[in-house]
Each structure stands twice: as structure tokens, then as C-alpha cells.
DSSP file (Angstrom, degrees, kcal/mol; ACC not computed):
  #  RESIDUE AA STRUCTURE BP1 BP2  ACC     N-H-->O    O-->H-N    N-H-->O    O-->H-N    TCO  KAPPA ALPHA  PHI   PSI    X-CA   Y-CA   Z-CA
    1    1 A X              0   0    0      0, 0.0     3,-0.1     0, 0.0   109,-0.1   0.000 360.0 360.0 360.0 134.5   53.4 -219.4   -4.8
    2    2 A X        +     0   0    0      1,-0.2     2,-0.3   108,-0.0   103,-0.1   0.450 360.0   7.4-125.6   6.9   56.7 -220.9   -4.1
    3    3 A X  S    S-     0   0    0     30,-0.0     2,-0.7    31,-0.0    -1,-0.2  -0.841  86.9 -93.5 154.3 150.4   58.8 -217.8   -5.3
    4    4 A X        -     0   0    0     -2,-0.3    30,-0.0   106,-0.2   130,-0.0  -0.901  40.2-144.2-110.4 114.4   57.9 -214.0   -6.6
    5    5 A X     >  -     0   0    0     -2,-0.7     4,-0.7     1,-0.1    34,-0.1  -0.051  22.4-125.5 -42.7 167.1   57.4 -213.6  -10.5
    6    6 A X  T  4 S+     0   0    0      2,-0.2     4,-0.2     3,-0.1    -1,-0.1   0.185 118.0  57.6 -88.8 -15.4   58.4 -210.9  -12.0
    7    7 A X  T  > S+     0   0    0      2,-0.2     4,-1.4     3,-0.1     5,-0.2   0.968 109.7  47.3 -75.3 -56.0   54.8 -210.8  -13.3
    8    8 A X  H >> S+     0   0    0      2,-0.2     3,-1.6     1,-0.2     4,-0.7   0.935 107.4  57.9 -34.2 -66.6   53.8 -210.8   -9.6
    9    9 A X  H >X S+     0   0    0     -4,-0.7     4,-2.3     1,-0.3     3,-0.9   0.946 106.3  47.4 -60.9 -47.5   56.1 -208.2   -8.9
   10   10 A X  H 3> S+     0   0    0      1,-0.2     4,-2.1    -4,-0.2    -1,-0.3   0.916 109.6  49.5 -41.9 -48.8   54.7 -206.0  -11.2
   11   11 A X  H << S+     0   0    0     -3,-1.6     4,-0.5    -4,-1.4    -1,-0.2   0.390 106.7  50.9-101.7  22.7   51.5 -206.3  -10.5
   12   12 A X  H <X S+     0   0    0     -3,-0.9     4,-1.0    -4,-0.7    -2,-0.2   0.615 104.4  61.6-101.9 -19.9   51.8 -205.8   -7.1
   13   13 A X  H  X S+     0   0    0     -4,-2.3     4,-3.8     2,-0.2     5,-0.2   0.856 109.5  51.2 -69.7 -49.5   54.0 -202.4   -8.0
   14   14 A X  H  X S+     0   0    0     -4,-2.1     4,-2.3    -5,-0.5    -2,-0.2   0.907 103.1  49.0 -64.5 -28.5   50.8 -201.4   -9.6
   15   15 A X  H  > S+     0   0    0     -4,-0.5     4,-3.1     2,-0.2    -1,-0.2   0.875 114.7  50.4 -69.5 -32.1   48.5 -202.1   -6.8
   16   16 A X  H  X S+     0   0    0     -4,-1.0     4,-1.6     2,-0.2     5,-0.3   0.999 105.1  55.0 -58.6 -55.8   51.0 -200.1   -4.8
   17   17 A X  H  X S+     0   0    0     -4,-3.8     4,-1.1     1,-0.2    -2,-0.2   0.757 107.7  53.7 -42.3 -38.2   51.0 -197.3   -7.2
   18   18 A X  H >X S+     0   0    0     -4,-2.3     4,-2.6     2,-0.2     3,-0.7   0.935 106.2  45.0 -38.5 -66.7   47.2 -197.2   -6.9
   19   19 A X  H >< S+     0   0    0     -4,-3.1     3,-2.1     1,-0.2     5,-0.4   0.894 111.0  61.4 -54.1 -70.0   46.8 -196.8   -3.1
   20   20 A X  H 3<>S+     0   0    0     -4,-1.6     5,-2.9     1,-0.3    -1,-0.2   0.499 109.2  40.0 -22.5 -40.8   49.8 -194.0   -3.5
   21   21 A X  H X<5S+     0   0    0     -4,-1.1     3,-0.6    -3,-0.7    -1,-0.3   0.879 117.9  54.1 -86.6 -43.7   47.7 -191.9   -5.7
   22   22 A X  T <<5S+     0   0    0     -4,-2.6    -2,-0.2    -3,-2.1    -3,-0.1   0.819 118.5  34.4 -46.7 -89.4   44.3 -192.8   -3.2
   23   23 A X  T 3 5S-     0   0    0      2,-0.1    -1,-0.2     1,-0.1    -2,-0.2   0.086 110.6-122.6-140.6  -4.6   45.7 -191.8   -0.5
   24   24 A X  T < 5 +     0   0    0     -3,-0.6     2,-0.3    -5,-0.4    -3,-0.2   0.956  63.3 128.1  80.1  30.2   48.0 -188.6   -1.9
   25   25 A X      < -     0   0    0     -5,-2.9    -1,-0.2    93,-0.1    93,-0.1  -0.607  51.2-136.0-140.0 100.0   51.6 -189.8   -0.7
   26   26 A X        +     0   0    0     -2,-0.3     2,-0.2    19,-0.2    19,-0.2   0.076  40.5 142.1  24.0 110.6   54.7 -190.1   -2.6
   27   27 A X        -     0   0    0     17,-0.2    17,-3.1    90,-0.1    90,-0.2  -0.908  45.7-112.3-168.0 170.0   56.6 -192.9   -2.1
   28   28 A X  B     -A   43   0A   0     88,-2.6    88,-0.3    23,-0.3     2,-0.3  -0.431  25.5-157.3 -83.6 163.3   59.0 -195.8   -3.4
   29   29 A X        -     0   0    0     13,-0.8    13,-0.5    86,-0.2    86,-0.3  -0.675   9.4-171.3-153.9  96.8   58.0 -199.4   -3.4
   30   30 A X  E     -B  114   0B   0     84,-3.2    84,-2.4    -2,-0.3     2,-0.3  -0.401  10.6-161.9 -90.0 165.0   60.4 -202.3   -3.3
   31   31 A X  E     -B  113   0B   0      9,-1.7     8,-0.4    82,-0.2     2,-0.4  -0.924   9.9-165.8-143.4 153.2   60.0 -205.9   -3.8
   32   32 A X  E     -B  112   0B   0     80,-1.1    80,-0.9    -2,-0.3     5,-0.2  -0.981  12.6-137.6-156.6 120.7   62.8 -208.7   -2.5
   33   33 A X        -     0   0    0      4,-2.0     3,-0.5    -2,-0.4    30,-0.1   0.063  52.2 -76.6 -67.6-166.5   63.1 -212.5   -3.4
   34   34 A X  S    S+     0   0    0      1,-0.3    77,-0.2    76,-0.1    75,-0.1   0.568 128.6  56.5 -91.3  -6.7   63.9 -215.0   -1.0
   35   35 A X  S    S-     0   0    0     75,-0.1    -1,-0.3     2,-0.1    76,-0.1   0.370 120.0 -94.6 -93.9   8.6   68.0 -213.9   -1.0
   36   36 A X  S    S+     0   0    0     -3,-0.5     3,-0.1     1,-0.3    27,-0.1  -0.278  80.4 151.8 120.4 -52.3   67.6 -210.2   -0.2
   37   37 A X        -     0   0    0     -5,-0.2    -4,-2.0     1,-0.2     2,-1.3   0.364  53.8-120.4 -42.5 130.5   67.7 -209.7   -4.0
   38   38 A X        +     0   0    0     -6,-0.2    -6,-0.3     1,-0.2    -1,-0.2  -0.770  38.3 172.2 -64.9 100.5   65.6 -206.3   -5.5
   39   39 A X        +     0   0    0     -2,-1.3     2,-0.3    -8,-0.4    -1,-0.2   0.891  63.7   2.8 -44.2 -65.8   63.3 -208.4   -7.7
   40   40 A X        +     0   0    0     -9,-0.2    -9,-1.7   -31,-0.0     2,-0.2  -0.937  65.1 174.8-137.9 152.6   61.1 -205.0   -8.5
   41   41 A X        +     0   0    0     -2,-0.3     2,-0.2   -11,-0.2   -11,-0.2  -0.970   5.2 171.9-156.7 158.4   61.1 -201.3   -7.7
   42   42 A X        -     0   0    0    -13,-0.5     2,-0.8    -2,-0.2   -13,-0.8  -0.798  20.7-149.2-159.5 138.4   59.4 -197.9   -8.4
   43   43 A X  B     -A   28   0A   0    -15,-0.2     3,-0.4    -2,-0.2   -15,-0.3  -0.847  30.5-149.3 -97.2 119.1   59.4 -194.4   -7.2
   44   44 A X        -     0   0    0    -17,-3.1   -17,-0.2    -2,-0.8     3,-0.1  -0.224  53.9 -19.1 -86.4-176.8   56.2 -193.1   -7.6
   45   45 A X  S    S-     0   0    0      1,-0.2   -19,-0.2   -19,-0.2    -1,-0.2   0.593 121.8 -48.7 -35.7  85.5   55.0 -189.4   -8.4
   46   46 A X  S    S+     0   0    0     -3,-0.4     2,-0.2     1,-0.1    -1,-0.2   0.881  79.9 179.7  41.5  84.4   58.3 -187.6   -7.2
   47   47 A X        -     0   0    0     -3,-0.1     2,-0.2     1,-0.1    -1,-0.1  -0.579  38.6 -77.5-105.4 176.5   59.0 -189.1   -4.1
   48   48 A X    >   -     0   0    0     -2,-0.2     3,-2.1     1,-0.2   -20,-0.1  -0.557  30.5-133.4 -75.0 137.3   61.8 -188.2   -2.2
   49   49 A X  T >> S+     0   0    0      1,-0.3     3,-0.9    -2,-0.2     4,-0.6   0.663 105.0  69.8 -73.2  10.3   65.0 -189.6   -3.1
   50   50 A X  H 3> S+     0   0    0      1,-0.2     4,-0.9     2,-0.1    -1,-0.3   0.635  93.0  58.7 -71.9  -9.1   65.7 -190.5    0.2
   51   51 A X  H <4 S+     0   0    0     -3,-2.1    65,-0.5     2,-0.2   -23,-0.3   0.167  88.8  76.8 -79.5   8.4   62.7 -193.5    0.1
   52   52 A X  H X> S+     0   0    0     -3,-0.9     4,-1.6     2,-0.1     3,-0.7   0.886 104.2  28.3 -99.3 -83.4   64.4 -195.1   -2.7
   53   53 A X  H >X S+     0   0    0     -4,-0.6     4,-3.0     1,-0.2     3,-0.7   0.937 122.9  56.2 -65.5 -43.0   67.3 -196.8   -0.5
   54   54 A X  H 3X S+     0   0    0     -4,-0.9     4,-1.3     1,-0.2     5,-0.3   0.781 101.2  48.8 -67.1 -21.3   64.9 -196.9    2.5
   55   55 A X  H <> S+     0   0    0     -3,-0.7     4,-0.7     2,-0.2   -25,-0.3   0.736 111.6  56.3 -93.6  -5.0   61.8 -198.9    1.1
   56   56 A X  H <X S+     0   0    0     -4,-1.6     4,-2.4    -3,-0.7     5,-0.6   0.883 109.5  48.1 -55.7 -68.7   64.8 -201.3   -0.1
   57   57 A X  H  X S+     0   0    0     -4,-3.0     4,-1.6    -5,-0.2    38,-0.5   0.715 109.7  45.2   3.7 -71.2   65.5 -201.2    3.5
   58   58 A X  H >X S+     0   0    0     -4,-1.3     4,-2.3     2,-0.2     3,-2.2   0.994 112.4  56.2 -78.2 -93.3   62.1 -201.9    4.6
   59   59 A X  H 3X S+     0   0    0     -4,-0.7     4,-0.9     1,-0.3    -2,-0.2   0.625 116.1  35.6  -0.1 -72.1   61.8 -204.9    1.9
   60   60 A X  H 3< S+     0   0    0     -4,-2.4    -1,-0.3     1,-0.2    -2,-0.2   0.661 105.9  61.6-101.7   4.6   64.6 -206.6    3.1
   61   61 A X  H XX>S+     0   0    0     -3,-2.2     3,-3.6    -4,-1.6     4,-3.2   0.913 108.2  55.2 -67.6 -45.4   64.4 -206.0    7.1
   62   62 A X  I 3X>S+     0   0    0     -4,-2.3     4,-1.9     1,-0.3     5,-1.4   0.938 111.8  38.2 -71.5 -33.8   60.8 -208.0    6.8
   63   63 A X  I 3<5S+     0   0    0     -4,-0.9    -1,-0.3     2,-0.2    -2,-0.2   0.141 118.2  48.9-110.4  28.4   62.0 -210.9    5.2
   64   64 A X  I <45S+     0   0    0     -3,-3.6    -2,-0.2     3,-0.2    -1,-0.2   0.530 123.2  34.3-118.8  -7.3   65.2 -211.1    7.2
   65   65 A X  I  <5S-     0   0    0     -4,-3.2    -2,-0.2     2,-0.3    -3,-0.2   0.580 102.5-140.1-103.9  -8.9   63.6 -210.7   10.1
   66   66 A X  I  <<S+     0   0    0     -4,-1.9     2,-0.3    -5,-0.6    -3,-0.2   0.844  70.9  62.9 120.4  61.2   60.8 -212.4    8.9
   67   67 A X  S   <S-     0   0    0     -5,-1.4     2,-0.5    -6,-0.3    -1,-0.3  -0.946 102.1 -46.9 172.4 161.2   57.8 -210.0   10.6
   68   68 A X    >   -     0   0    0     -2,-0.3     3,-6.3     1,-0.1    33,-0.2  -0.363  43.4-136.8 -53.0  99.7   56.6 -206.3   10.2
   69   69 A X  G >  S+     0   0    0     31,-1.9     3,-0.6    -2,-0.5    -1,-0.1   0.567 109.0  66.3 -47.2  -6.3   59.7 -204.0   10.3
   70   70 A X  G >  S+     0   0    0     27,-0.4     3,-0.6    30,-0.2     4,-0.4   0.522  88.0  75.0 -79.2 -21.6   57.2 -201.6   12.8
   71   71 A X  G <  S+     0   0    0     -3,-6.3     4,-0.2     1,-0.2    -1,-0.2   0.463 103.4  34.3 -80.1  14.1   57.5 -204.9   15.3
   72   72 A X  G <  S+     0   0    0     24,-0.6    -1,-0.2    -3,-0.6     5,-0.1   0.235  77.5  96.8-101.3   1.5   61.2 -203.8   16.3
   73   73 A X  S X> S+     0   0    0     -3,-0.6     4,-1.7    23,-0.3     3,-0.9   0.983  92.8  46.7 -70.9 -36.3   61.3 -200.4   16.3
   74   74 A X  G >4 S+     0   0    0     -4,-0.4     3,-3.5    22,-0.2     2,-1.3   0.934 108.6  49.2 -42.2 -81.1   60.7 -200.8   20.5
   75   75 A X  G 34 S+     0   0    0      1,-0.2     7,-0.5    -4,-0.2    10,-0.3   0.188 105.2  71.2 -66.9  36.7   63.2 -203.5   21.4
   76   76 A X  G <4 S+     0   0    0     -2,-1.3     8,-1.3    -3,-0.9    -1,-0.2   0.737  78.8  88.3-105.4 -55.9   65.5 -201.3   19.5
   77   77 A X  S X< S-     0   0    0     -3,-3.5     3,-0.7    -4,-1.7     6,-0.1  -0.446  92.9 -62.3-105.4-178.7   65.9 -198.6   21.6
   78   78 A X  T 3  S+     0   0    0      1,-0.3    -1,-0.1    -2,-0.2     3,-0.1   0.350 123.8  11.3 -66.1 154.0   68.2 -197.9   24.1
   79   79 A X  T 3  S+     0   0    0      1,-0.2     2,-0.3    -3,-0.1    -1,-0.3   0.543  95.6 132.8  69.8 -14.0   67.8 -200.1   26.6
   80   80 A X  S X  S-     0   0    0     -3,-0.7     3,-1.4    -4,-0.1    -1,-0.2  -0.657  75.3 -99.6 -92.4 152.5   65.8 -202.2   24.9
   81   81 A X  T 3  S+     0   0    0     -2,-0.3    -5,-0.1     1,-0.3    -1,-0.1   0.829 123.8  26.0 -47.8 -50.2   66.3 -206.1   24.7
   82   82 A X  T >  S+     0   0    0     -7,-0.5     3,-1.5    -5,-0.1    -1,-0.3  -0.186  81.8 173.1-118.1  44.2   68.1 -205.8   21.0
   83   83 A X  T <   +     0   0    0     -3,-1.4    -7,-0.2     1,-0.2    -6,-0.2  -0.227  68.1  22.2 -19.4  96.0   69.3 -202.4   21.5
   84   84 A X  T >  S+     0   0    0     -8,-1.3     3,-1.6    -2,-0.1    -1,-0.2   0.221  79.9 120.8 131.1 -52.6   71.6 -201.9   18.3
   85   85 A X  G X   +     0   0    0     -3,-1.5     3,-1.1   -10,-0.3    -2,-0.1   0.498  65.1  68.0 -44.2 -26.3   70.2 -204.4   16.1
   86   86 A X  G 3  S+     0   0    0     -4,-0.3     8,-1.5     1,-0.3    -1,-0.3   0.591  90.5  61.0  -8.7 -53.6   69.4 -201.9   13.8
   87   87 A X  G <  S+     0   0    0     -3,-1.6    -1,-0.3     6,-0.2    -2,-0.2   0.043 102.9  60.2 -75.9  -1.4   72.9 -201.3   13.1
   88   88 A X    <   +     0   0    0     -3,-1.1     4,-0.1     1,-0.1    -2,-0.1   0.154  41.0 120.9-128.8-148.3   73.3 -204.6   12.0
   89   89 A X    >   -     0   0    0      2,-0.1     3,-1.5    -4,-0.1    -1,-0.1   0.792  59.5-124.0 100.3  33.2   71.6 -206.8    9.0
   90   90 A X  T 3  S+     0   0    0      1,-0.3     3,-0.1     0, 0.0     0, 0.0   0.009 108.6  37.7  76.6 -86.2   75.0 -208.2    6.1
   91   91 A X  T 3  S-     0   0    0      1,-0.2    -1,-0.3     0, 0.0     2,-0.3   0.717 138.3 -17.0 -78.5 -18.1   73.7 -206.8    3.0
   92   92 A X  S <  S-     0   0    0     -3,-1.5    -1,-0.2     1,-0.3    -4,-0.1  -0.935  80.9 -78.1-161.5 167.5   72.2 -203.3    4.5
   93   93 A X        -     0   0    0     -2,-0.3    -1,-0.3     1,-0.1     2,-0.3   0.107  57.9-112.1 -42.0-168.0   71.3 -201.7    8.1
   94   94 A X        -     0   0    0     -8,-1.5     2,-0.6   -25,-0.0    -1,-0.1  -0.845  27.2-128.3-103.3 144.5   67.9 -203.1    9.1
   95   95 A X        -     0   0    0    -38,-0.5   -22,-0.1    -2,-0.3    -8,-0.0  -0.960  18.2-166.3-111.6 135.8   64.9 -200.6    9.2
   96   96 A X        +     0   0    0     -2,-0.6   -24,-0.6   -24,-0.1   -23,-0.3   0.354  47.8  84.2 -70.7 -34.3   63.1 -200.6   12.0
   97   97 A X  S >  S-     0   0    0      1,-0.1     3,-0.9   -25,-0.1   -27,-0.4  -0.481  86.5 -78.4-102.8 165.8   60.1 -198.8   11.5
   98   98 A X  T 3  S+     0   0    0    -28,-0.2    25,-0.1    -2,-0.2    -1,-0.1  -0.083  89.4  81.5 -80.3-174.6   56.9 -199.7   10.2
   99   99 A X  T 3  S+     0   0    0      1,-0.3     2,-0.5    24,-0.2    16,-0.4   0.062  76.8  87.9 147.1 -33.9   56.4 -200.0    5.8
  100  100 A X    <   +     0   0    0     -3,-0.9   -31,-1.9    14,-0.2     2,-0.4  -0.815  48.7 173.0-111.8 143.1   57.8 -203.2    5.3
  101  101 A X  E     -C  113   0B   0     12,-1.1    12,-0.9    -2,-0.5     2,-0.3  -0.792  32.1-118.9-124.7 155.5   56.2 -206.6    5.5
  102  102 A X  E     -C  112   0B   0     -2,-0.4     2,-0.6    10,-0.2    10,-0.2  -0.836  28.0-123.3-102.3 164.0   57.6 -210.1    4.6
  103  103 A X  E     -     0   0B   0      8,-0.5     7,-2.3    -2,-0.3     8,-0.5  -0.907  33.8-150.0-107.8 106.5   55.8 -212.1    1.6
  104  104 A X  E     -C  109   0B   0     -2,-0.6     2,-0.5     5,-0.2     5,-0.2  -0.803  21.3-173.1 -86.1 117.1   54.6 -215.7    3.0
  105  105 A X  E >  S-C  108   0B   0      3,-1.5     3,-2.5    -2,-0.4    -2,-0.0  -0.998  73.2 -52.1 -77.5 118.2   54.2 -218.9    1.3
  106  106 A X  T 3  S-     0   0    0     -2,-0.5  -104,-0.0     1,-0.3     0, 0.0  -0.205 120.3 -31.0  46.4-136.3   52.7 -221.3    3.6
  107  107 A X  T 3  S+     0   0    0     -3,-0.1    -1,-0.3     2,-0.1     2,-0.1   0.586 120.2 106.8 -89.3   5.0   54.9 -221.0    6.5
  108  108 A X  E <   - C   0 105B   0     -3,-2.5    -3,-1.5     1,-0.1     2,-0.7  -0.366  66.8-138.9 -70.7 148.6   57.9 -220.2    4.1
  109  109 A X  E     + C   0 104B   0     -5,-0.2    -5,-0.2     1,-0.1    -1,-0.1  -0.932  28.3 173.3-103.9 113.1   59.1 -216.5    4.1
  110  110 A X  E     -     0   0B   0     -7,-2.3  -106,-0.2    -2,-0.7     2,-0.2   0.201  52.3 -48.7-117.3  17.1   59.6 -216.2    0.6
  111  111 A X  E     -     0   0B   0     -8,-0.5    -8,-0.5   -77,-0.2     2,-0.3  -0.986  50.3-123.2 149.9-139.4   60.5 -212.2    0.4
  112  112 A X  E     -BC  32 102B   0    -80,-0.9   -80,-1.1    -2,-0.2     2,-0.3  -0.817   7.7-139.3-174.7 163.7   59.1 -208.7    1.5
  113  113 A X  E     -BC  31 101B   0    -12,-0.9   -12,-1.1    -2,-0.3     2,-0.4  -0.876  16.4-155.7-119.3 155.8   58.0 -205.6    0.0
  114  114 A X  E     -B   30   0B   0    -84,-2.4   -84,-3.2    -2,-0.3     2,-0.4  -0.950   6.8-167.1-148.1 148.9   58.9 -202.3    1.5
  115  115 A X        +     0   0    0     -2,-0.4     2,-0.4   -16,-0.4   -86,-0.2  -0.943  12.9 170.4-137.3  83.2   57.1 -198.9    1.1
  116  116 A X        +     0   0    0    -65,-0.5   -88,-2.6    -2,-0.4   -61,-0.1  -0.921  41.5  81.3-130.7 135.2   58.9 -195.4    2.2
  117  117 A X  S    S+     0   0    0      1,-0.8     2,-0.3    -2,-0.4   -90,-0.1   0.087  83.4  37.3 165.2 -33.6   57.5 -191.9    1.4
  118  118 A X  S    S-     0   0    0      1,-0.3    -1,-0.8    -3,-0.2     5,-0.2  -0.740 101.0 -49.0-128.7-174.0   54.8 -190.9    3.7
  119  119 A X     >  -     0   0    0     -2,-0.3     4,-1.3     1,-0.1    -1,-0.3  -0.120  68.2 -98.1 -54.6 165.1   54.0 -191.2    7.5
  120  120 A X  H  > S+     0   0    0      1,-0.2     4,-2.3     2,-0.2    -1,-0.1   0.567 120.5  58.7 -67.6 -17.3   54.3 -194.7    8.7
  121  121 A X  H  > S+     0   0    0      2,-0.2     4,-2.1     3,-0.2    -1,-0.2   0.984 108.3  49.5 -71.9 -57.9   50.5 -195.4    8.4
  122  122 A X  H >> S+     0   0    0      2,-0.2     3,-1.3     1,-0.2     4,-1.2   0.824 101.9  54.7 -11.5 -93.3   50.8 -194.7    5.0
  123  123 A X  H >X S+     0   0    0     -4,-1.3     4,-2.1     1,-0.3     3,-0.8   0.776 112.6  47.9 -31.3 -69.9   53.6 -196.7    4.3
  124  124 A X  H 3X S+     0   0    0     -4,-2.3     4,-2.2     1,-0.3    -1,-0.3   0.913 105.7  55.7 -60.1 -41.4   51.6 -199.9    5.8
  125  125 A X  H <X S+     0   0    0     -4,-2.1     4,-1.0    -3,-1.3    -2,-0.3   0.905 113.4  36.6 -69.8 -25.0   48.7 -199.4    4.1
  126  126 A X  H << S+     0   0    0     -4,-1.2    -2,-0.2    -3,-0.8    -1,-0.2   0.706 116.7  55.0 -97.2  -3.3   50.4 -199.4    0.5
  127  127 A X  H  X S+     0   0    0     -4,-2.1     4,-2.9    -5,-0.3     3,-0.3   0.725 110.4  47.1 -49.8 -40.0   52.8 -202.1    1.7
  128  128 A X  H >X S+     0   0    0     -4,-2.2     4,-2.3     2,-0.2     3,-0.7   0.968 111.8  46.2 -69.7 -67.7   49.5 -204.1    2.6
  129  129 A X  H 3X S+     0   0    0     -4,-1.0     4,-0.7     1,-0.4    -1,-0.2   0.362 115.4  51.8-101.5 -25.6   47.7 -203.4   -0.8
  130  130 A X  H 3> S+     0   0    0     -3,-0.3     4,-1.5  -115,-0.2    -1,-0.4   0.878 116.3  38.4 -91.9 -53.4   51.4 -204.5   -2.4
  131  131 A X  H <X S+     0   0    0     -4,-2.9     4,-3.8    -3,-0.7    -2,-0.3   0.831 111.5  61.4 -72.4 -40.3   51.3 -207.8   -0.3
  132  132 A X  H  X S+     0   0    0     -4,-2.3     4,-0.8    -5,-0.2    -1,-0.2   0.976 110.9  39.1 -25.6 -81.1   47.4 -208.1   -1.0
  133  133 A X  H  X S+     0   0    0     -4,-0.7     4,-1.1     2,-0.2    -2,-0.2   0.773 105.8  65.4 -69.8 -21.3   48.1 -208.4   -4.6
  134  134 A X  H >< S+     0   0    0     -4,-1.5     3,-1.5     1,-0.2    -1,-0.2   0.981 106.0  44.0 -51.2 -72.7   51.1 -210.4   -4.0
  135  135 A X  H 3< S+     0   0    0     -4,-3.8    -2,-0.2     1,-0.3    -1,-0.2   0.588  97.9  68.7 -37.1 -30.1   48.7 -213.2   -2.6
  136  136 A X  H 3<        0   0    0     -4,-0.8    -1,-0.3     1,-0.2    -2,-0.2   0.887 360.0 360.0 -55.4 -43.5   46.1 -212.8   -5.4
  137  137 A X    <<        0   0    0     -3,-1.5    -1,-0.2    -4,-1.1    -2,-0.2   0.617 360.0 360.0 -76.9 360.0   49.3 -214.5   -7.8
């Protein structure tokens, strides 16, 4: 997979929507090509709308930092080696915390999904279970 379908993305929305309902949490689920671009999105069973703009977030902090948006959230804060960086990121802030993963081809980073609605374990496990199915395609 050199690029994310829209077929991919789809079924990778579903696999999210599945854990969401296993596991009882609300939440949004974004999907991001290799420019930032929303490729796919759904809020599932009445999340808040505040997880809508933040699992974009989450989506495009991992594949513009090109690692698990939960591996910054340290060197972040004050005092910390990129103190700030947060604050930063062209097309939106960068999220910091974890939910979002980037989407790998070989060693290419070729997009991210991001997952906001429950606590942050949450949020990684139906970000993994969207990246999971990503990988099946």
C-alpha cells in the first residue's frame, strides 16, 4: 500500500466503529493522506463535539511527526527539550497526547489516523484496531 483508499479508509472507520461500541466510548475517528488531507472521518455514537477537530488533530500530528502523538506529550512541557512545539504544526496545532498513530508503508509514512473521545487508552486502542485494518488493505 503505497497510498490510503478510500476503500481502506472505510474499512478501517468500521473497524474503529467496532472497538468504540466493545469497549463503550464515544468518539471521532479521522484518517489523513500523505498531505495532511482528511481522507475519512466519523463521529460515532454521540461523541463529543469537541473530538471531532481533535482526532483530526491526532491524525495529522502522527504523520507529521511521523510517531505516536502520546511520544511528545513529555518533551512538551515546560522545560522540556521542545517545550512549545505543540503550539506549532502549518495546517493545525499539533496534539500531543496519545490517540493518534501514523499509517506506514515500508519505511514511508504514508498518513495517520486519529481517535478522540475517551480516556487516552481508549483512544489507542481504537486507533490501533483502525491502523490494524489499515494494514490488512
Amino acid at each position: 500500500m503505497s497510498t490510503i483508499s478510500h476503500e481502506a479508509a472505510f474499512a478501517a472507520l468500521q473497524a474503529g466503529a467496532q472497538k468504540v461500541r466493545e469497549i463503550g466510548e464515544p468518539s471521532s475517528l479521522a484518517i489523513v493522506d500523505s498531505g495532511g488531507n482528511l481522507v475519512a472521518f466519523m463521529r460515532v455514537d454521540d461523541a463529543s463535539l469537541s473530538t471531532v477537530e481533535i482526532a483530526q488533530g491526532k491524525a495529522y500530528s502522527a504523520l507529521a511527526l511521523r510517531s505516536p502523538t502520546g511520544n511528545w506529550l513529555e518533551a512538551v512541557q515546560p522545560g522540556g527539550a521542545l517545550y512549545g512545539l505543540d503550539a506549532l504544526g502549518g495546517k493545525r496545532p499539533f496534539v500531543v497526547f496519545g490517540g493518534g498513530l501514523p499509517v506506514r508503508s515500508g519505511k514511508s509514512v504514508i498518513g495517520g489516523v486519529g481517535v478522540s473521545g475517551g480516556p487516552v487508552e481508549a483512544d489507542i486502542t481504537i486507533a490501533e484496531a483502525m491502523l490494524h485494518e489499515l494494514q490488512q488493505s
